[in-house]
N, C-alpha and C positions, 0 to 999 in steps of 0.2 A: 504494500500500500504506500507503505514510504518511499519505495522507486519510482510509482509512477506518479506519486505528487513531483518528483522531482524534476520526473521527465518533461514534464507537463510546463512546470517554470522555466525548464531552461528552452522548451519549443515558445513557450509565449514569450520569452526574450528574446531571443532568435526574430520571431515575426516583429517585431516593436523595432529592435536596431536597423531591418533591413527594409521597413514600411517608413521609417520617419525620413529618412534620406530620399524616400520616393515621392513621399508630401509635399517636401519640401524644394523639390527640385520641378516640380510640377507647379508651383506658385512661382517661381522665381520666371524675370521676365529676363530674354536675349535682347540684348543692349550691345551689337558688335561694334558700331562707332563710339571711339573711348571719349571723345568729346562731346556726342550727343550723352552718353552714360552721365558725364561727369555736370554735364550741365543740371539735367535730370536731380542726381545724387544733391549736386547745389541748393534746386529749389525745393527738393523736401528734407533737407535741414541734414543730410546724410554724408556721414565721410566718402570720400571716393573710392571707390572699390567694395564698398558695400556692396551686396546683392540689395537688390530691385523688385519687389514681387509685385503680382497684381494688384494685391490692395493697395500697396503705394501709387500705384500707376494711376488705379479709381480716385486718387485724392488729390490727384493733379487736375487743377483749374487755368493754370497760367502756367504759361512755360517761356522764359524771357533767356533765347540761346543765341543770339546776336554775334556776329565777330567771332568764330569758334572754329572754322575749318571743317562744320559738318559734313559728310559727303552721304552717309545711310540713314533714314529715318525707320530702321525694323527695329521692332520695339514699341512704338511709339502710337500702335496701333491698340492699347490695351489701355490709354490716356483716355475712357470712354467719358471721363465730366469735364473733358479740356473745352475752355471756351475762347482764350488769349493767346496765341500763337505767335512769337515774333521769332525767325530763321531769318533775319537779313545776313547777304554777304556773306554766307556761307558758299558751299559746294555741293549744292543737292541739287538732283536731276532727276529724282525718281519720288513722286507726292502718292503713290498708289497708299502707304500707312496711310494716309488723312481718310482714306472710303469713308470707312465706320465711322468716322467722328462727327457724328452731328448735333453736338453741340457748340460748336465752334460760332462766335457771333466778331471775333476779329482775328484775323491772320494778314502777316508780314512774311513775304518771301520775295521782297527787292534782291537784286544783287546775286544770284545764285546762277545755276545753270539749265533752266527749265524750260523744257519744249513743252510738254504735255500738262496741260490743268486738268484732264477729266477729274481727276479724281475729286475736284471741286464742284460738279456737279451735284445739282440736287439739298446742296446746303442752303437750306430757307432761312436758316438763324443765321445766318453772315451778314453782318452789317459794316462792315468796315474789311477790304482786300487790298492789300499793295501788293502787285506782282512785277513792276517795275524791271528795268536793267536786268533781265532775261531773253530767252530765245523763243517765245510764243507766238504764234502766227495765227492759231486758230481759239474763236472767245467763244463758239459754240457752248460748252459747257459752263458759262458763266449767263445764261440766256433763262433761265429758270429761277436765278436769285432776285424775288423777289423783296428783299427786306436790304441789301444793299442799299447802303446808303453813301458810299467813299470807296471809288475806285481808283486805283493806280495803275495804268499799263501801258505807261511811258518808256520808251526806248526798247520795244520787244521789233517784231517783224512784224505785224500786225497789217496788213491788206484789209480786210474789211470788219466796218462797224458795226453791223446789221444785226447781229444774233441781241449786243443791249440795247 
């Protein structure tokens, strides 16, 4: 009786040491750009190199990453209460993380490397976009923001006005 109480402890320890590391690696978010990370880790009050999990991610409302060398936004698609976006001057070319975000009511992405906005499609709470000093040529998916109120899309390739 006394062996298989023991047995018994040491399988429920066994399951606990090799379930907590699986928990926990399943909350934690992929952050591979170190300076989007570090920015991140900044505005929730977090040393650098912290791990990141979802729930910090859900309590990001603002995110001010300015001047920072970004070039990947993965990660940043789990920001689902983001509303303040400012990426100016950074290095990013790829806005597909923004999909899901719609709560987003101002975003800043001056100065970057960006052909493609779809991904800003369909965002009704946008009131305020700067996408300035970029490579955009088509505003199609900017043709549905109706609560826009401050557009920027100065110095892109821009041919036509027609979709605002």
């Amino acid at each position: 009786m006394l062996r298989m109480k023991l047995l018994t402890c040491i399988f429920a320890f066994w399951v606990v040491l090799f379930t907590i590391p699986l928990v926990t690696s399943a909350q934690t978010v992929n952050i591979p750009d170190p300076n989007l990370r570090d920015a991140i880790a900044d505005t929730l009050n977090k040393q650098q190199g912290v791990v990141i999990t979802k729930e910090d991610m859900e309590t990001l409302v603002n995110l001010e990453a300015r001047d920072r060398e970004i070039t990947d936004l993965t990660g940043l698609a789990f920001a689902t209460n983001l509303q303040d976006l400012d990426l100016r001057n950074n290095v990013i070319n790829d806005l597909s993380e923004l999909t899901e975000l719609n709560q987003l009511t101002e975003v800043h992405l001056g100065g970057n490397a960006i052909i493609d906005i779809s991904p800003l499609d369909g965002k009704i709470t946008l009131a305020v976009l700067t996408i300035d000093n970029n490579s955009i040529s088509n505003l199609q998916p900017l043709s549905g923001l109706i609560n826009l109120e401050v557009l920027n899309i100065s110095n892109n390739v821009i041919d036509n006005l027609s979709p605002l």
